[in-house]
C-alpha positions as a Markdown table, in Angstrom:
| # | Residue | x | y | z |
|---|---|---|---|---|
| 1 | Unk | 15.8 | 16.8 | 36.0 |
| 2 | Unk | 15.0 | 20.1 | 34.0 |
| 3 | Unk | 12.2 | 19.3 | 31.3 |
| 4 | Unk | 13.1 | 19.7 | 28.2 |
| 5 | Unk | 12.4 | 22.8 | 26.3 |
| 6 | Unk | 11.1 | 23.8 | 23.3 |
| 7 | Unk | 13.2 | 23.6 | 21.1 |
| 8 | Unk | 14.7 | 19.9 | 22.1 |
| 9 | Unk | 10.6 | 19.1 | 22.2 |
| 10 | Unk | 10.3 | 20.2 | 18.6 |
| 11 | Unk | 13.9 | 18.5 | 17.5 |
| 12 | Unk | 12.7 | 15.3 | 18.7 |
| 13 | Unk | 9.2 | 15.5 | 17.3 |
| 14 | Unk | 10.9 | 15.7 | 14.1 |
| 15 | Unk | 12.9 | 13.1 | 14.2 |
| 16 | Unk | 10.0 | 11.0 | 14.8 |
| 17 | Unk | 8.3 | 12.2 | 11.9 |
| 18 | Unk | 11.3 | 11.7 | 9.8 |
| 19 | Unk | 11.6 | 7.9 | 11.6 |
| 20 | Unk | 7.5 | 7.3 | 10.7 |
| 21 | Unk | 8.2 | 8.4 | 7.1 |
| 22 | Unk | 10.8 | 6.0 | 6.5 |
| 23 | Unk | 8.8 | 3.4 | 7.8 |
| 24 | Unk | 6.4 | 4.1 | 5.9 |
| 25 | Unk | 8.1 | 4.1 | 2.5 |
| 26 | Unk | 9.5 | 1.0 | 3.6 |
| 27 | Unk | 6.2 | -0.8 | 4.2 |
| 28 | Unk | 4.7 | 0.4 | 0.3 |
| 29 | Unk | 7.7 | -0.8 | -1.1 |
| 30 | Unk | 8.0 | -4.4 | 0.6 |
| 31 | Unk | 3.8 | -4.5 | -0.3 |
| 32 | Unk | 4.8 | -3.6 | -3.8 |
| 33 | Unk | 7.8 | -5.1 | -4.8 |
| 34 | Unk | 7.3 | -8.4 | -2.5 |
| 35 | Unk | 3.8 | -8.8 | -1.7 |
| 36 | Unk | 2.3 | -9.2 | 2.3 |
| 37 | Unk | 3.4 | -12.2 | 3.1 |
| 38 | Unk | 6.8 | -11.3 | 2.6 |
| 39 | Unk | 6.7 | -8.1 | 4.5 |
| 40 | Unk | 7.0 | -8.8 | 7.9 |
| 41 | Unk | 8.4 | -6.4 | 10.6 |
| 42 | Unk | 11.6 | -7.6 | 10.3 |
| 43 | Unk | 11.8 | -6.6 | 6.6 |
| 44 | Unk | 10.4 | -3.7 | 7.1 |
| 45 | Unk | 12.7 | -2.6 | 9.6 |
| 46 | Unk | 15.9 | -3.5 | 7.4 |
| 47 | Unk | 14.4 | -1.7 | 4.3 |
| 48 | Unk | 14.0 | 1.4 | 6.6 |
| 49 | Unk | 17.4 | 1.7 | 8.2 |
| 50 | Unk | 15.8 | 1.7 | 11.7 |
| 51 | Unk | 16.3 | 0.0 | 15.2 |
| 52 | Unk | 13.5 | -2.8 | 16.0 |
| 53 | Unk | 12.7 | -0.7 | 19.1 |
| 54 | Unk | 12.0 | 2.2 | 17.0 |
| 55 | Unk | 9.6 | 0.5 | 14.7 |
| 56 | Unk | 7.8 | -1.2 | 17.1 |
| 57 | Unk | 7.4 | 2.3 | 19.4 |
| 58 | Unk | 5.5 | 3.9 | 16.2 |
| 59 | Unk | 3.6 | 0.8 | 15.3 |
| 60 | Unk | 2.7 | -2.2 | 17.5 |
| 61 | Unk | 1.6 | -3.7 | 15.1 |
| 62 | Unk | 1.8 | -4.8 | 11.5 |
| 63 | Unk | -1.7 | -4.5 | 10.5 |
| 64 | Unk | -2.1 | -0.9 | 11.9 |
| 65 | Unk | 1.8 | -0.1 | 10.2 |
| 66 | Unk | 0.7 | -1.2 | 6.4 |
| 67 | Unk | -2.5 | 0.2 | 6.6 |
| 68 | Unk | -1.3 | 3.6 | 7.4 |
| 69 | Unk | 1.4 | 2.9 | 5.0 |
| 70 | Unk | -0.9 | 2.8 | 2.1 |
| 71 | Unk | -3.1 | 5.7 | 3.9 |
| 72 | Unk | -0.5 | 7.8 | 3.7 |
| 73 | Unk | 0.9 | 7.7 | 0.2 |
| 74 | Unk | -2.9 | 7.7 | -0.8 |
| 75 | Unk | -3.7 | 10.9 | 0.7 |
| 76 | Unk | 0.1 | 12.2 | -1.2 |
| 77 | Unk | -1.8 | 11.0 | -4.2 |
| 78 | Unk | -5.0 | 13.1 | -3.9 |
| 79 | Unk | -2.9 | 15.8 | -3.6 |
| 80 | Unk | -0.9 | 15.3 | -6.3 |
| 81 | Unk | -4.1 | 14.8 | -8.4 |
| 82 | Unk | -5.2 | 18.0 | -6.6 |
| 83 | Unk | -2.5 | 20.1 | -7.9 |
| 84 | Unk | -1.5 | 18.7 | -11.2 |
| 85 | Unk | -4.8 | 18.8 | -12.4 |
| 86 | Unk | -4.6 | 21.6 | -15.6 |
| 87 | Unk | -8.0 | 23.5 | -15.6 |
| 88 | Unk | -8.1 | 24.3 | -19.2 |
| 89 | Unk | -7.6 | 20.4 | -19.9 |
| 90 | Unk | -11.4 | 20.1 | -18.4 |
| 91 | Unk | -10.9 | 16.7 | -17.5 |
| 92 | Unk | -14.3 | 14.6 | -16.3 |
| 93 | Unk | -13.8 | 13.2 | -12.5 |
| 94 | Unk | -13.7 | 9.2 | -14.2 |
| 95 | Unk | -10.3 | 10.4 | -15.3 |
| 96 | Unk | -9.3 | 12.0 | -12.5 |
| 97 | Unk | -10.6 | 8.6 | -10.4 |
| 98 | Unk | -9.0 | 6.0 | -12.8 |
| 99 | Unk | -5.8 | 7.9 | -12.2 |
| 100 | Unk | -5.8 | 6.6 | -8.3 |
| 101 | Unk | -5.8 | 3.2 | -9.4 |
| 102 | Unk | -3.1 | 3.3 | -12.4 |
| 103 | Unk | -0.4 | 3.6 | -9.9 |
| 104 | Unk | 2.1 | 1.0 | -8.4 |
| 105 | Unk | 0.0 | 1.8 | -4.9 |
| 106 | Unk | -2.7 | -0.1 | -6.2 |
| 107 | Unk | -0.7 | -3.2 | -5.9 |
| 108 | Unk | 0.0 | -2.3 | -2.6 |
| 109 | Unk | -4.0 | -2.1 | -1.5 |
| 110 | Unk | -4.7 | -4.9 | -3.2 |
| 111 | Unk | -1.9 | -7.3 | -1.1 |
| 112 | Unk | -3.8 | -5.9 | 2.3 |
| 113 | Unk | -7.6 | -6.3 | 0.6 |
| 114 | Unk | -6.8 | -10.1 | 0.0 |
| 115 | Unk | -4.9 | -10.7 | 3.6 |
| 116 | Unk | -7.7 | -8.9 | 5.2 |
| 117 | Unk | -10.0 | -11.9 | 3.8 |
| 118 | Unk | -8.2 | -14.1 | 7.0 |
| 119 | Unk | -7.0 | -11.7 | 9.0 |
| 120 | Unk | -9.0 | -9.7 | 11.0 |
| 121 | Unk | -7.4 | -7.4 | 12.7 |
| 122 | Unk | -6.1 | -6.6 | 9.1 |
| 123 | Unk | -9.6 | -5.8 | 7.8 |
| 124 | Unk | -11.0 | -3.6 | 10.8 |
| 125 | Unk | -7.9 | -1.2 | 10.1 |
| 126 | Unk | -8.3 | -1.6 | 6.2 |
| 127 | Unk | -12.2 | -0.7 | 6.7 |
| 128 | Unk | -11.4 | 2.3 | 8.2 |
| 129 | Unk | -8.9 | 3.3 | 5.9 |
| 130 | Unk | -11.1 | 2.7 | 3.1 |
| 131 | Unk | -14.0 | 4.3 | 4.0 |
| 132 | Unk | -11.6 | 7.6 | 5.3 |
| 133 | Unk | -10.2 | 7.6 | 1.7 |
| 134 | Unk | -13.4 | 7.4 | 0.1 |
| 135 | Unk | -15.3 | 10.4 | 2.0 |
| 136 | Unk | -11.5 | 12.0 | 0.5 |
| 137 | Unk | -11.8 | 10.9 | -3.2 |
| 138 | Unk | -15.6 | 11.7 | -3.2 |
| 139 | Unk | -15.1 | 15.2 | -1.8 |
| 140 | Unk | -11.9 | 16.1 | -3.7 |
| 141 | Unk | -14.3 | 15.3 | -7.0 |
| 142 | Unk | -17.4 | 17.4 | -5.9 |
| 143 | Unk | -15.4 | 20.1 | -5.4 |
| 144 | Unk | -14.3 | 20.4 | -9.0 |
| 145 | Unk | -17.6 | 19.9 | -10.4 |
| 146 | Unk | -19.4 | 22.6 | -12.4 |
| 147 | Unk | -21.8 | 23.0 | -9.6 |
| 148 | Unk | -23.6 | 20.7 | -7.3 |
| 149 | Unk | -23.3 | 17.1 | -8.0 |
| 150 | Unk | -26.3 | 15.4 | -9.6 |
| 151 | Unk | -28.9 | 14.0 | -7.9 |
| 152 | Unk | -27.5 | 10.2 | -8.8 |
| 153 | Unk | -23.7 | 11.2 | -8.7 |
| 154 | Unk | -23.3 | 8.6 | -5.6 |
| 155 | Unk | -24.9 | 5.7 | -7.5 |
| 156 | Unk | -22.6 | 6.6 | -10.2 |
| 157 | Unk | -19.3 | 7.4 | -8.1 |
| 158 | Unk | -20.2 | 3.8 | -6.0 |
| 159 | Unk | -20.2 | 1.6 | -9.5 |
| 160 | Unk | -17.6 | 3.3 | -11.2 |
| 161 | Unk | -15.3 | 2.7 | -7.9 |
| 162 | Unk | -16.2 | -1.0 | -8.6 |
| 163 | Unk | -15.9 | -1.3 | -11.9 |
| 164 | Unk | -11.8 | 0.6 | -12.1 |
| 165 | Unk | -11.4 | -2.0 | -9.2 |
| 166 | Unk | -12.3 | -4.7 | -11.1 |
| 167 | Unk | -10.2 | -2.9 | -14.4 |
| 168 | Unk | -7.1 | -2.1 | -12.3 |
| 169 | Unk | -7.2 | -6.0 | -10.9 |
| 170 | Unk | -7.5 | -7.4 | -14.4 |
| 171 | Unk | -4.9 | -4.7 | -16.4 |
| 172 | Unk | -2.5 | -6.8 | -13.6 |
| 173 | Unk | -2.3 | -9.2 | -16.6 |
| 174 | Unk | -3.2 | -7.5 | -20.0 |
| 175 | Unk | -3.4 | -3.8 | -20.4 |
| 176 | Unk | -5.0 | -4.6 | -24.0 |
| 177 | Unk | -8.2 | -3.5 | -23.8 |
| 178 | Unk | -7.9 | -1.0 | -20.6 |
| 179 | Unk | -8.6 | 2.5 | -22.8 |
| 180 | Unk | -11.6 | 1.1 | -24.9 |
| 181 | Unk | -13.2 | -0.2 | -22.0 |
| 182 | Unk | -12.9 | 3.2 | -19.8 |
| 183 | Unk | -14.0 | 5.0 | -23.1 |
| 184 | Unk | -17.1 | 2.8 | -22.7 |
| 185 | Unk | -17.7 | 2.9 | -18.9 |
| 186 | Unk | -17.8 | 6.6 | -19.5 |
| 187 | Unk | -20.0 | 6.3 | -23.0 |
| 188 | Unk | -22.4 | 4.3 | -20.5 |
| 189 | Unk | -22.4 | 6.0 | -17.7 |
| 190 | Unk | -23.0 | 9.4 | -18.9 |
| 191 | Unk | -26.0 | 7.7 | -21.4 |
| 192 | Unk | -28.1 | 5.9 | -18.3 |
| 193 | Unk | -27.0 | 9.3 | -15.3 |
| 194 | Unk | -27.3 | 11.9 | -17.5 |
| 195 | Unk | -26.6 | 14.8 | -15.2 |
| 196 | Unk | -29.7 | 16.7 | -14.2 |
């Protein structure tokens, strides 16, 4: 049998993509709109249109499929945030930050954060998503900054991650009080790390 050539090689490379993008998008919108326990392969597979042999040849597993899921729309999001961010509106990096976590996505993290609690295959994958997209966030903010970061920019970038966690998982319920109290995370943060 000839081997296939180049073209074919690329043709069905794409398709691939194009079959692990689907998935994908399937996977964030059963988290989202139906939480984890409802998303199981089999949903996922009807949502995405595609053979169960198909699925399973990307991903062998569910744990590994939703955390790439959510990996992969989050590093669309920093870039989104990369280039829609207006220069002359000189917004501070909390802003920039609190918009990852005002999405739908976040509803999506959070479903895996609290599975992972039992399921550990779950959390090894989640851990190394999480600490990926947090090198990502936390270079993606330096790089804006007027100039080097300041000396306590980590202690500051670690509790503010904490705190919009914390924000984001209560705003679930009431959005009442969400802008006062990033106006004051902001107010305090700035008044005990001043920038040096």
């Amino acid at each position: 049998m000839a081997p296939p050539t180049e073209g074919r090689r690329r043709s069905d490379a794409a398709r691939s993509s194009q079959t692990r993008e689907r998935i994908l998008r399937a996977a964030v919108d059963s988290l989202i709109e139906d939480g984890y326990a409802a998303t199981s392969i089999g949903a996922i597979q009807a949502r995405a249109g595609v053979s169960r042999g198909a699925l399973l040849h990307q991903y062998p597993n569910k744990a590994d499929l939703l955390v790439d899921a959510v990996r992969n729309l989050s590093d669309q999001q920093i870039r989104e945030v990369r280039t829609s961010s207006d220069p002359e509106a000189a917004e501070d990096w909390m802003t920039v930050l609190w918009r990852s976590f005002a999405t739908p996505l976040f509803g999506a993290v959070l479903e895996l954060w609290v599975a992972a609690r039992t399921d550990a295959d779950l959390r090894a994958a989640l851990l190394r998503h999480q600490r990926d997209l947090h090198g990502s966030i936390r270079d993606s903010i330096t790089r804006n900054l007027d100039g080097p970061p300041p000396e306590n920019f980590d202690t500051v970038f670690e509790m503010t991650l904490t705190y919009f966690r914390g924000l984001a998982l209560t705003t679930i319920l009431s959005t009442k009080h969400r802008n006062q109290l990033l106006d004051s995370w902001r107010t305090s943060m700035r008044a005990a790390f001043p920038p040096h």
